[in-house]
N, CA, C and O atoms as CSV, one atom per row, in Angstrom:
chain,resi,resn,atom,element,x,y,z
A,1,UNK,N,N,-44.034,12.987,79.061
A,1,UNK,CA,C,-44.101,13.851,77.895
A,1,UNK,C,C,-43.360,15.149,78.189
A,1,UNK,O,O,-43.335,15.487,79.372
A,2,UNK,N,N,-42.759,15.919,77.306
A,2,UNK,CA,C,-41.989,16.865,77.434
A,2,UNK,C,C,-42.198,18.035,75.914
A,2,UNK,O,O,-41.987,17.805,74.723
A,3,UNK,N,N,-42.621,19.116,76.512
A,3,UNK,CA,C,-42.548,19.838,74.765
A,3,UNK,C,C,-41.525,20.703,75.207
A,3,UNK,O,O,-41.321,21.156,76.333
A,4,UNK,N,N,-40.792,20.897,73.942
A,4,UNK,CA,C,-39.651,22.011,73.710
A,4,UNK,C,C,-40.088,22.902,73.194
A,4,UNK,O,O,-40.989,22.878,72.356
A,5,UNK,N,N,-39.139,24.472,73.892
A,5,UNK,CA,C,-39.569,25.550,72.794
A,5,UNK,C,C,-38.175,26.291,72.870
A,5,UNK,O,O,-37.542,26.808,73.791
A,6,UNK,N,N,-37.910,26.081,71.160
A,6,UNK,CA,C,-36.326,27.144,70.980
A,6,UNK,C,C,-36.657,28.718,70.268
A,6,UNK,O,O,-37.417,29.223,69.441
A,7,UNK,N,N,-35.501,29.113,71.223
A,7,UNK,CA,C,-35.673,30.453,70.641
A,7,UNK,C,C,-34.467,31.214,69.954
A,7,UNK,O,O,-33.499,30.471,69.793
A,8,UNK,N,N,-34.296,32.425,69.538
A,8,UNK,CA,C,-33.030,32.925,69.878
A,8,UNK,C,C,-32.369,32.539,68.426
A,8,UNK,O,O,-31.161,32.565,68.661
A,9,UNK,N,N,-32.534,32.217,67.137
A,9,UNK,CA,C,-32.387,32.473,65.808
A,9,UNK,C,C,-32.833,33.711,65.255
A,9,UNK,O,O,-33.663,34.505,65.697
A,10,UNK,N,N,-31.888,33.756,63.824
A,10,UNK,CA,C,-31.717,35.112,63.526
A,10,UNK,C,C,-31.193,35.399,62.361
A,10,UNK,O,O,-31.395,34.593,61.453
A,11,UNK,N,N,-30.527,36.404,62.135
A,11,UNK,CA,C,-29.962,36.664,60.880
A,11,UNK,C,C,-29.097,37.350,61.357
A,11,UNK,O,O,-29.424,38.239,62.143
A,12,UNK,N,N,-27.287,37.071,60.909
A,12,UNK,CA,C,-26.459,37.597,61.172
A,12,UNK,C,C,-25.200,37.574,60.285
A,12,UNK,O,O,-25.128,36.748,59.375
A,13,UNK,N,N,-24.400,38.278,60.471
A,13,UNK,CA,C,-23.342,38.366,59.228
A,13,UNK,C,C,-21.996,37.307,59.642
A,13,UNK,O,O,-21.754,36.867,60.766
A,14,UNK,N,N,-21.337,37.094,58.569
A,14,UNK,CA,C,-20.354,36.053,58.875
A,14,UNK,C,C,-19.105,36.929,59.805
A,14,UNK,O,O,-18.493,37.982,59.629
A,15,UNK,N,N,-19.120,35.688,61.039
A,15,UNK,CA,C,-18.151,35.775,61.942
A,15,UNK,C,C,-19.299,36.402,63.316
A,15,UNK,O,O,-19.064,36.669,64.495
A,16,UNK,N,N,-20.299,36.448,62.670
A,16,UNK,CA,C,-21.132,37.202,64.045
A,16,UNK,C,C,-21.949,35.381,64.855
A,16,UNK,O,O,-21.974,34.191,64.541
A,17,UNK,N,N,-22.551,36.413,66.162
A,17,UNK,CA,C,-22.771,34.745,67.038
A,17,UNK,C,C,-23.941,34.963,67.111
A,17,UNK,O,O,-24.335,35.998,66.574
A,18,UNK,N,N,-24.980,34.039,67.830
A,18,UNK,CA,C,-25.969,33.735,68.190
A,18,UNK,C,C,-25.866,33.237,69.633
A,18,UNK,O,O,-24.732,32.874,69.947
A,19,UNK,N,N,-26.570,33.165,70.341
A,19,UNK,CA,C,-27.396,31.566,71.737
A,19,UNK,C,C,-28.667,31.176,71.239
A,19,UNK,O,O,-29.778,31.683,71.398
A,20,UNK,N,N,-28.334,30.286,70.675
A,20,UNK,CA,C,-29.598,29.722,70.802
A,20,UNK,C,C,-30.735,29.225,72.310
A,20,UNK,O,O,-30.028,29.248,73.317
A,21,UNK,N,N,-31.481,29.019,72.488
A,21,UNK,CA,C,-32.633,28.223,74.054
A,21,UNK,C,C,-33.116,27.806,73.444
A,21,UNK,O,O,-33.633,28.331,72.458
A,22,UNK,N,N,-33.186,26.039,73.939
A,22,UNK,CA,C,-34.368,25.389,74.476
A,22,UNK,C,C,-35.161,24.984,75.478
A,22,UNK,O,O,-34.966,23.928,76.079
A,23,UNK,N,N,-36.022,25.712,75.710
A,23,UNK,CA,C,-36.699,25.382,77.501
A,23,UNK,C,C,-37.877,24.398,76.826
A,23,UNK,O,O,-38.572,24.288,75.817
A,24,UNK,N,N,-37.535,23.624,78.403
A,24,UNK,CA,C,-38.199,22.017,78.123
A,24,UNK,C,C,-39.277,22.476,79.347
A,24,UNK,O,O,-39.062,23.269,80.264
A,25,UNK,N,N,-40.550,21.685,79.042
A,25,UNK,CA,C,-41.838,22.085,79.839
A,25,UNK,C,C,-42.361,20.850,79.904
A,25,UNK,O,O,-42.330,20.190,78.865
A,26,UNK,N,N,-42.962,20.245,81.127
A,26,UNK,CA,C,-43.246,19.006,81.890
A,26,UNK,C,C,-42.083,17.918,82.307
A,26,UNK,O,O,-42.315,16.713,82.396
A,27,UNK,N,N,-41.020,18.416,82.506
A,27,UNK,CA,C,-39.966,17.074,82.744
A,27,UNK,C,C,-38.782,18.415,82.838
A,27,UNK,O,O,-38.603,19.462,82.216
A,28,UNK,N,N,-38.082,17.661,84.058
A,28,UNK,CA,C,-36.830,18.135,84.230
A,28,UNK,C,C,-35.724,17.530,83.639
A,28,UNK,O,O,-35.523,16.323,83.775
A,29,UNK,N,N,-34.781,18.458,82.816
A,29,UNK,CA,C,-33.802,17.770,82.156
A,29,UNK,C,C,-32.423,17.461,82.623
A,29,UNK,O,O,-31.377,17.324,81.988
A,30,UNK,N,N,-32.711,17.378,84.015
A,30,UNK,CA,C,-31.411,16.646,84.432
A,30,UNK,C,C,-30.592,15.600,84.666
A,30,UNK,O,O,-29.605,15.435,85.383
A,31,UNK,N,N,-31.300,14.819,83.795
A,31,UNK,CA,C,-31.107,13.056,83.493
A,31,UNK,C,C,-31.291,12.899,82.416
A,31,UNK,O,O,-31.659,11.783,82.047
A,32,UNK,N,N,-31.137,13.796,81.614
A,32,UNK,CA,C,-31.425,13.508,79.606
A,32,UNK,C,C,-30.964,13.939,78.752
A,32,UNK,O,O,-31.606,14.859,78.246
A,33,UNK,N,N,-30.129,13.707,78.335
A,33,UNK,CA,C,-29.215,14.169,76.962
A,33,UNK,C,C,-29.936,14.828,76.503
A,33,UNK,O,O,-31.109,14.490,76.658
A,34,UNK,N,N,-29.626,16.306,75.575
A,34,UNK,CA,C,-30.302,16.999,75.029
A,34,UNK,C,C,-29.522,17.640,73.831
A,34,UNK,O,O,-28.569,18.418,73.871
A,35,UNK,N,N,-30.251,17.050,72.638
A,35,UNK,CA,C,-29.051,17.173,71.610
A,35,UNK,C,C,-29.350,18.437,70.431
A,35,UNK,O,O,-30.473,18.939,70.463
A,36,UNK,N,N,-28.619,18.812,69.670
A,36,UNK,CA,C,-28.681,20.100,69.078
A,36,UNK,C,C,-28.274,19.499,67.492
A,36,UNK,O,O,-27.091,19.206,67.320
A,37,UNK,N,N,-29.278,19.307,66.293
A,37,UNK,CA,C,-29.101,19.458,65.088
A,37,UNK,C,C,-29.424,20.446,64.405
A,37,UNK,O,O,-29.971,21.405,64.949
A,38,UNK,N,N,-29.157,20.432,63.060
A,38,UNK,CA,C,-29.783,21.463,62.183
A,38,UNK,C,C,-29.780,21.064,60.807
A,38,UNK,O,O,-28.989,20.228,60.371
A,39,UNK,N,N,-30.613,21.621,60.141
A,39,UNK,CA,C,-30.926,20.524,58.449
A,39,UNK,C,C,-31.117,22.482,57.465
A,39,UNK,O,O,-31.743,23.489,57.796
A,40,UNK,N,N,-30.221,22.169,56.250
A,40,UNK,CA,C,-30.364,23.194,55.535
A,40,UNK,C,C,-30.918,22.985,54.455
A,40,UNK,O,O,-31.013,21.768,54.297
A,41,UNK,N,N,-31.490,23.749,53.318
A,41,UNK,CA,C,-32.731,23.020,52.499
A,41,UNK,C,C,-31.401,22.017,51.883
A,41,UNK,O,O,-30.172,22.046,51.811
A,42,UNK,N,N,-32.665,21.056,51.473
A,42,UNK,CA,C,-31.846,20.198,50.651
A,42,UNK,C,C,-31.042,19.142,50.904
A,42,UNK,O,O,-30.842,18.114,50.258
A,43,UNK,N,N,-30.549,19.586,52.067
A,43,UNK,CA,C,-29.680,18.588,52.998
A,43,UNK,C,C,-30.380,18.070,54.086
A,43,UNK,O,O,-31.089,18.697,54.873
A,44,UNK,N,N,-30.036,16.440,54.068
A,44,UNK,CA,C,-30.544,15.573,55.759
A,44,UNK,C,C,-30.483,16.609,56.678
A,44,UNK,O,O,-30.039,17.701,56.321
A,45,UNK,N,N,-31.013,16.348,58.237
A,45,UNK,CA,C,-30.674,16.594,59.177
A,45,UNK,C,C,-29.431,16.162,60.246
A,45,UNK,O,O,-29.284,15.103,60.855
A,46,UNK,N,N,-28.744,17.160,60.244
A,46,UNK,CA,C,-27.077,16.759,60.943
A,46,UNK,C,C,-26.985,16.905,62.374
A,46,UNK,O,O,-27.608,17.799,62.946
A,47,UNK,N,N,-26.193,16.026,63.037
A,47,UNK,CA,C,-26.284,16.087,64.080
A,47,UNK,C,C,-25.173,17.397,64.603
A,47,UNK,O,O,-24.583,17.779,63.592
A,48,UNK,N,N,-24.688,18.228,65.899
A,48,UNK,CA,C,-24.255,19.716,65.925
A,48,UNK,C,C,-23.783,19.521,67.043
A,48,UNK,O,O,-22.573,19.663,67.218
A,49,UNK,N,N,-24.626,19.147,68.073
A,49,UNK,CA,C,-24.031,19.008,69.478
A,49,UNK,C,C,-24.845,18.636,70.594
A,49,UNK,O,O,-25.969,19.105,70.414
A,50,UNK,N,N,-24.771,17.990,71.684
A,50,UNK,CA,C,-25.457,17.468,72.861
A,50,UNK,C,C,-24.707,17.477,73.688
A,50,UNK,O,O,-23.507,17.202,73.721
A,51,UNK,N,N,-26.026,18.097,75.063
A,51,UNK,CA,C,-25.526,18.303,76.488
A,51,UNK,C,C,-26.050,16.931,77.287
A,51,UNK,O,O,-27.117,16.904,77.902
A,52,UNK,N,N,-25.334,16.042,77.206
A,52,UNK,CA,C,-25.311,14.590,78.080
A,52,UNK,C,C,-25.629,14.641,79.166
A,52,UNK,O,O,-25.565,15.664,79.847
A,53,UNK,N,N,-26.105,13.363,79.615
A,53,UNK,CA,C,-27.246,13.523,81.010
A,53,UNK,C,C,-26.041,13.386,82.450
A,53,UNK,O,O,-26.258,13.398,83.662
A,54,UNK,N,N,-24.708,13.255,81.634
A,54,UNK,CA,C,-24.023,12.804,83.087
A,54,UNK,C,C,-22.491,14.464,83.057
A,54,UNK,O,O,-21.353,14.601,83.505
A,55,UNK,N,N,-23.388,15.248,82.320
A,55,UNK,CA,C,-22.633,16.732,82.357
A,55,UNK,C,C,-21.863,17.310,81.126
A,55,UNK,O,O,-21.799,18.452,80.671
A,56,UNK,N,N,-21.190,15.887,80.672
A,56,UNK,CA,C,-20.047,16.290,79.345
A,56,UNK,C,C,-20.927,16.892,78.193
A,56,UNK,O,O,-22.129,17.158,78.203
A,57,UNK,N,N,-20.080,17.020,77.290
A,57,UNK,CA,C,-20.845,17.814,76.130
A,57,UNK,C,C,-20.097,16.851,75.151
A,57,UNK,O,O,-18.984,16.416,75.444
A,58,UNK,N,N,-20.814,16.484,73.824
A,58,UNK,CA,C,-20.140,16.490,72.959
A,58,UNK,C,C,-20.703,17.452,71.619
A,58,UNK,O,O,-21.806,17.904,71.314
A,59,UNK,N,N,-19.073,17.514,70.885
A,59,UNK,CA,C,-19.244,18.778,69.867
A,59,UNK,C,C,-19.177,18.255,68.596
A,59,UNK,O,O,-18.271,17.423,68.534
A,60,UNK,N,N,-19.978,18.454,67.183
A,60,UNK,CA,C,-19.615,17.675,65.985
A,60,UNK,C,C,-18.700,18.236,65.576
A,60,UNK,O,O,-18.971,19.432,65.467
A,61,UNK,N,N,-17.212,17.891,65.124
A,61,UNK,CA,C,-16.086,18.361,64.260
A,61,UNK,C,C,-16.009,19.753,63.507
A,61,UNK,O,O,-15.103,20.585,63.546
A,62,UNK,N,N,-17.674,19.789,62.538
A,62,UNK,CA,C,-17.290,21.040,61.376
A,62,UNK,C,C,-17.326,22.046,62.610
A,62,UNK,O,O,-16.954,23.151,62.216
A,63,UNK,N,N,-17.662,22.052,64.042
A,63,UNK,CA,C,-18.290,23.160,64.367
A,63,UNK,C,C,-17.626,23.557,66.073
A,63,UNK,O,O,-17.881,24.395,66.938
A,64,UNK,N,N,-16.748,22.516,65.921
A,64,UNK,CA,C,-15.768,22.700,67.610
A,64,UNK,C,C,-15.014,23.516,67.048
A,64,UNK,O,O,-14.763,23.748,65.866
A,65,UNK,N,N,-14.428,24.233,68.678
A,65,UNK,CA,C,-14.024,24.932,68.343
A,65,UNK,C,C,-14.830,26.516,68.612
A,65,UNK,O,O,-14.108,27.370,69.126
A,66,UNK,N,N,-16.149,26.884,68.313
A,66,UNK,CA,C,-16.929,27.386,67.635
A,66,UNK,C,C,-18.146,27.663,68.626
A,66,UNK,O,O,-18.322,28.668,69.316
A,67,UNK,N,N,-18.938,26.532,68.529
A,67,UNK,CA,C,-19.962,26.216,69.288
A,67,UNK,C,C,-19.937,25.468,70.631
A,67,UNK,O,O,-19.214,24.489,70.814
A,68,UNK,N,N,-20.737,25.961,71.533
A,68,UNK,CA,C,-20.287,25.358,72.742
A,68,UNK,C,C,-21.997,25.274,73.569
A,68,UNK,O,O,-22.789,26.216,73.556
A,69,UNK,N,N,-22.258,23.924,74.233
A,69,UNK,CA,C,-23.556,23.563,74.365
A,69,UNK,C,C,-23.653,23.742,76.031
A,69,UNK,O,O,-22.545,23.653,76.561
A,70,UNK,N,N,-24.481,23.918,76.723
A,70,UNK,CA,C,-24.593,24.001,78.293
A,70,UNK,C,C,-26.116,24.076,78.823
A,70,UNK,O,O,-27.098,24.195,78.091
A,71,UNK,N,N,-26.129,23.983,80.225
A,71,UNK,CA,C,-27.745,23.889,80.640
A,71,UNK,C,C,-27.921,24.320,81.959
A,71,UNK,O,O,-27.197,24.025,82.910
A,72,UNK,N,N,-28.842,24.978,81.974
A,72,UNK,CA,C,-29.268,25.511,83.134
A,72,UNK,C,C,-30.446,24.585,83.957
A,72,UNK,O,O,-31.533,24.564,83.379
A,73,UNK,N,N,-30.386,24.008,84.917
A,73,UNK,CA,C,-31.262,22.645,85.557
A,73,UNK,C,C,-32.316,23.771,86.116
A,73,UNK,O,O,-33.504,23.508,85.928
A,74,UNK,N,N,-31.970,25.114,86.847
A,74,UNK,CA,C,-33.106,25.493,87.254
A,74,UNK,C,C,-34.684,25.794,86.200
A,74,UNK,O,O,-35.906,25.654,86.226
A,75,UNK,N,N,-33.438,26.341,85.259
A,75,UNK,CA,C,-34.369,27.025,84.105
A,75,UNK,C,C,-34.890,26.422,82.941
A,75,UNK,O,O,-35.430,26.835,81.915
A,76,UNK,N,N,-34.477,25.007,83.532
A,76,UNK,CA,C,-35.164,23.704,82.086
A,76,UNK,C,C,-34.829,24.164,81.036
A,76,UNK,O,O,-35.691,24.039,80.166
A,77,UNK,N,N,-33.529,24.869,80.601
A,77,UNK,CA,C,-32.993,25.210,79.446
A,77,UNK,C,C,-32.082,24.935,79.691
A,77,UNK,O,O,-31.462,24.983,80.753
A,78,UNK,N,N,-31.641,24.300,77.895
A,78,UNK,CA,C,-30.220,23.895,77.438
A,78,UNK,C,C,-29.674,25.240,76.072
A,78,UNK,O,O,-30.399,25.920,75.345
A,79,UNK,N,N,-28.649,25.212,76.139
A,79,UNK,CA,C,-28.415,26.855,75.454
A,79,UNK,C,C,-27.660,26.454,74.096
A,79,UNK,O,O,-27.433,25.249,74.201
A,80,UNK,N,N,-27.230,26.865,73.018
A,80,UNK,CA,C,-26.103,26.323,72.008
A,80,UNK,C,C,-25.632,27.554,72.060
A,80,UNK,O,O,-26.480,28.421,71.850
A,81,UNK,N,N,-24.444,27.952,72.294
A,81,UNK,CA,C,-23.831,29.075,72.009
A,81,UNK,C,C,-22.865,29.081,70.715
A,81,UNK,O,O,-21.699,28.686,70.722
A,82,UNK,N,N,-23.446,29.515,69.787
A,82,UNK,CA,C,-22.634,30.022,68.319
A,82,UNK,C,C,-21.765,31.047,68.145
A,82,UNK,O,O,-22.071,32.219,68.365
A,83,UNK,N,N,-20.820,30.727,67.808
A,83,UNK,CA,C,-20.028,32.033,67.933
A,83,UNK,C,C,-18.821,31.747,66.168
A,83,UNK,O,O,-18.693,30.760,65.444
A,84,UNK,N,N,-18.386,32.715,66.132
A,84,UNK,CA,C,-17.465,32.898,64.257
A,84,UNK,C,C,-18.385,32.303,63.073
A,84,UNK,O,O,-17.826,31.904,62.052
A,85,UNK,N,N,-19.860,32.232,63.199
A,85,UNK,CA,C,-20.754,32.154,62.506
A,85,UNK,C,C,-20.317,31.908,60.646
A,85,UNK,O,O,-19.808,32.828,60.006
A,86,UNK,N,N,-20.466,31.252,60.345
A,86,UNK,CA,C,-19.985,31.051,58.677
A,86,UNK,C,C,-21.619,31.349,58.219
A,86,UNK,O,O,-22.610,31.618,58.898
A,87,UNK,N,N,-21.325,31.089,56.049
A,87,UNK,CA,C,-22.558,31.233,55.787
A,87,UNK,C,C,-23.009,29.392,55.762
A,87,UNK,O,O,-24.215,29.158,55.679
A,88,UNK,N,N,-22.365,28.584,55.810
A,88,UNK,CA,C,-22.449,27.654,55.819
A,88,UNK,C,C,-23.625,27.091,57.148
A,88,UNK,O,O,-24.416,26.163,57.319
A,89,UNK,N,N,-23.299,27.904,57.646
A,89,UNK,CA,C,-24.299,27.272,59.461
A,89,UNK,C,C,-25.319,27.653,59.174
A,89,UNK,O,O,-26.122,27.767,60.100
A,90,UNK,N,N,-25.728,27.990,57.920
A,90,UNK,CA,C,-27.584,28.944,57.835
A,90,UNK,C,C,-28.291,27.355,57.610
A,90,UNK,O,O,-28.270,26.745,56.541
A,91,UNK,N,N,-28.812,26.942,58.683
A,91,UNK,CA,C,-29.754,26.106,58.689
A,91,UNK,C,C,-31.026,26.528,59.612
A,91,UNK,O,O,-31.152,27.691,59.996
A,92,UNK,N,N,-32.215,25.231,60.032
A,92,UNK,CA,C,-32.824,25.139,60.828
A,92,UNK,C,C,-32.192,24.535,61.626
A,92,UNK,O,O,-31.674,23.426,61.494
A,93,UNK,N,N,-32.188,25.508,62.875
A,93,UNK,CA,C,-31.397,24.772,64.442
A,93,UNK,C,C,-32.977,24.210,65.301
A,93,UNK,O,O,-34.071,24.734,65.514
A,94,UNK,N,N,-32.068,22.297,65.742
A,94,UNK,CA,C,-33.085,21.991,66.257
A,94,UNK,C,C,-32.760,21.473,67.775
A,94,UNK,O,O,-31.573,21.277,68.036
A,95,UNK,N,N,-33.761,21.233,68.819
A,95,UNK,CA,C,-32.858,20.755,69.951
A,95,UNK,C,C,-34.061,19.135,70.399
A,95,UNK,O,O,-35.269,19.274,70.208
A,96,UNK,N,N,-33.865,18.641,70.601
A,96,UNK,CA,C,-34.437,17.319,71.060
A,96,UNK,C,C,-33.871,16.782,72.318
A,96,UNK,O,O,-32.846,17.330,72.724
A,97,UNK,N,N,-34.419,15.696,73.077
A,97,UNK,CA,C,-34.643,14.858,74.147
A,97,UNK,C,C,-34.715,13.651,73.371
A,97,UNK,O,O,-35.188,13.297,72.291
A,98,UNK,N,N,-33.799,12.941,74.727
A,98,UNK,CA,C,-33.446,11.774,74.737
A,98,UNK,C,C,-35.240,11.147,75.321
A,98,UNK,O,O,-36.047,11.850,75.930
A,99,UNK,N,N,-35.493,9.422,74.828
A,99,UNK,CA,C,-36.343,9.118,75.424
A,99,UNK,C,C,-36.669,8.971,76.650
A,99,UNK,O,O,-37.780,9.296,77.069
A,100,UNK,N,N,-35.853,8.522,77.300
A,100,UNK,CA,C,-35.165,8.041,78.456
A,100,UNK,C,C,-33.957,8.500,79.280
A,100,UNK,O,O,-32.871,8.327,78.725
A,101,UNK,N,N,-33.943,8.973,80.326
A,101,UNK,CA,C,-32.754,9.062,81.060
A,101,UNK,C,C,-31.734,8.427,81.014
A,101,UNK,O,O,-31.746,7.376,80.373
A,102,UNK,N,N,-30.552,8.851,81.665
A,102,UNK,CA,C,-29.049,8.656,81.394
A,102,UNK,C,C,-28.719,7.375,79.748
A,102,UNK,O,O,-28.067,6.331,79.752
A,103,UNK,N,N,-29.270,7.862,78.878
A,103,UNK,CA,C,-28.700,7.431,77.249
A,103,UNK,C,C,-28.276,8.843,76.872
A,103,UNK,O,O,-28.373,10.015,77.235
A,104,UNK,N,N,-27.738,8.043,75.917
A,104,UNK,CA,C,-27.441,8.765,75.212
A,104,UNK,C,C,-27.308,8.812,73.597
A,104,UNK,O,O,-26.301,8.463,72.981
A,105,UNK,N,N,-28.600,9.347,72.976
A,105,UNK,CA,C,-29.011,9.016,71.549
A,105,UNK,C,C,-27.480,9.157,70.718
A,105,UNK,O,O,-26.577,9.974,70.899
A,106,UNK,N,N,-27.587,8.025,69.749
A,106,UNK,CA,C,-26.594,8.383,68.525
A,106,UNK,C,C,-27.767,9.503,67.267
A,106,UNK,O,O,-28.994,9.507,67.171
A,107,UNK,N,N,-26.733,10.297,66.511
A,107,UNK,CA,C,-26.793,11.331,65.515
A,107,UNK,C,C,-28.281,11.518,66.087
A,107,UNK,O,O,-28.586,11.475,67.279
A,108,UNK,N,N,-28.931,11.680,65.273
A,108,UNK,CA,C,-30.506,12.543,65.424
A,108,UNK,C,C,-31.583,11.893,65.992
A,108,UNK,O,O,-32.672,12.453,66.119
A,109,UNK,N,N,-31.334,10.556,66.407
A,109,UNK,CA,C,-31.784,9.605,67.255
A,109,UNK,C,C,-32.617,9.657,68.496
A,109,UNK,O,O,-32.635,8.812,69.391
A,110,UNK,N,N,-33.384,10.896,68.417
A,110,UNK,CA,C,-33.846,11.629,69.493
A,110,UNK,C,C,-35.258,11.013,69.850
A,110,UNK,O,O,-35.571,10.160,69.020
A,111,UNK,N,N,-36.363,11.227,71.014
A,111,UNK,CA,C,-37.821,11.190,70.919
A,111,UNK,C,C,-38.700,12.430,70.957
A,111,UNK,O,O,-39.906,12.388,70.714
A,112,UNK,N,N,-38.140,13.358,71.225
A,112,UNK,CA,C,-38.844,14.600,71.495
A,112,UNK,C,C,-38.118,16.030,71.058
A,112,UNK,O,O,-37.105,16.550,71.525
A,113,UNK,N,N,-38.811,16.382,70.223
A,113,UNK,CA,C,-38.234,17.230,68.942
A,113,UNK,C,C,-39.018,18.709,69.319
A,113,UNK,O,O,-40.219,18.746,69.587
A,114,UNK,N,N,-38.195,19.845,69.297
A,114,UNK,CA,C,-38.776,20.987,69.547
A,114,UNK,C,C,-39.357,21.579,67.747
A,114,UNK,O,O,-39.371,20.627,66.967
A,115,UNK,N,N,-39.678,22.582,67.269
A,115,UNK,CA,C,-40.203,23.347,66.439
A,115,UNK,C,C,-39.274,23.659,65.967
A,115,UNK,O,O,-39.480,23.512,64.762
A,116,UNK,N,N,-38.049,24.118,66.143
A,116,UNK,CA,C,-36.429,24.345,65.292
A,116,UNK,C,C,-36.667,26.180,65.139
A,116,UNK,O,O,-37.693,26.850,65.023
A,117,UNK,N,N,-35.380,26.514,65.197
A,117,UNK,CA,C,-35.459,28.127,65.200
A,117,UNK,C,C,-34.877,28.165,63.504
A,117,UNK,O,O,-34.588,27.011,63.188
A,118,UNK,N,N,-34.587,29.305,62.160
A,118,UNK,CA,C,-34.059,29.780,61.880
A,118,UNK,C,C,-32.822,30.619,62.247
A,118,UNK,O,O,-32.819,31.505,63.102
A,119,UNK,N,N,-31.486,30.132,61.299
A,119,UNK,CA,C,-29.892,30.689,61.579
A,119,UNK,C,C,-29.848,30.597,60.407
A,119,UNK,O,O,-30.058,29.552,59.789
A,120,UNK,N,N,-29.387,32.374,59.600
A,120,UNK,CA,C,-29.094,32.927,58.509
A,120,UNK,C,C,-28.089,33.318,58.821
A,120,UNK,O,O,-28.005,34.137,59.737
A,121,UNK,N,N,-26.934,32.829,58.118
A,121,UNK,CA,C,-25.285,33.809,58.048
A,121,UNK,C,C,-25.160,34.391,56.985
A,121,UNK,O,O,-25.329,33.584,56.071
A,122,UNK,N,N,-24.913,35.561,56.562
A,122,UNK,CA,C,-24.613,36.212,55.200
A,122,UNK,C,C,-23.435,36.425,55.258
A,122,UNK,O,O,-22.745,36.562,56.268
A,123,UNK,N,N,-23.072,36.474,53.956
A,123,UNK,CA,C,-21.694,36.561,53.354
A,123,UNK,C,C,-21.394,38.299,53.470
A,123,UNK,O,O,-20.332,38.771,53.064
C-alpha cells in the first residue's frame, strides 16, 4: 500500500510556473512509474506526464516543451515542473502509482491515486 500527498498548486497568471510534489509514504518509488494527470470541470481526466520506473520520462504533446517530470528516490517524491503556464492548464493536477513495479500504466491507468492539488492560470 502506498498513500500520496501532492502539494504545491496555486493560482498564477499566464506564462507564470508552478512545481508541483508528490511524496509517496509506505513504498519506495524506485521501481514504479509515477504518472501526472489532470481533469478540468467538465472534462475526463487527461493523462500530462510520467516518471517511468526505468528513469525516462514521458511528456503528453499539448504540454512538452513546457512541463518537465523528475524524482527524487531519497525523498519519495516525484516533482511536475510547470513552467509558460496557459489559462488552459487550470485543472486538478493529479499524481498516481503504478500497481506494480517496472510497468508501465497506459493514460490514467494507475492503482494508487493521490488527493490532486488545484492549478488556476488567469488570463
Amino acid at each position: 500500500q502506498v498513500q500520496l500527498v501532492e502539494s504545491g498548486g496555486g493560482a498564477v497568471q499566464d506564462g507564470g510556473s508552478l512545481r508541483l510534489s508528490c511524496h509517496a509514504s509506505g513504498r519506495s518509488l524506485s521501481r514504479y512509474t509515477v504518472g501526472w494527470s489532470r481533469q478540468a470541470p467538465g472534462k475526463e481526466r487527461e493523462f500530462v506526464a510520467r516518471f517511468n520506473w526505468d528513469d525516462t520520462t514521458t511528456i503528453t504533446d499539448s504540454v512538452k516543451g513546457r512541463f518537465t517530470t523528475s524524482r527524487d528516490n531519497a525523498e519519495k517524491t516525484v516533482y511536475l515542473q510547470m513552467n509558460s503556464l496557459k489559462p488552459e492548464d487550470t485543472a486538478v493536477y493529479y499524481c498516481a502509482v503504478a500497481g506494480r513495479p517496472w510497468m508501465i500504466p497506459q493514460g490514467v491507468d494507475y492503482t494508487y491515486w493521490g488527493q490532486g492539488t488545484q492549478v488556476t492560470v488567469s488570463s
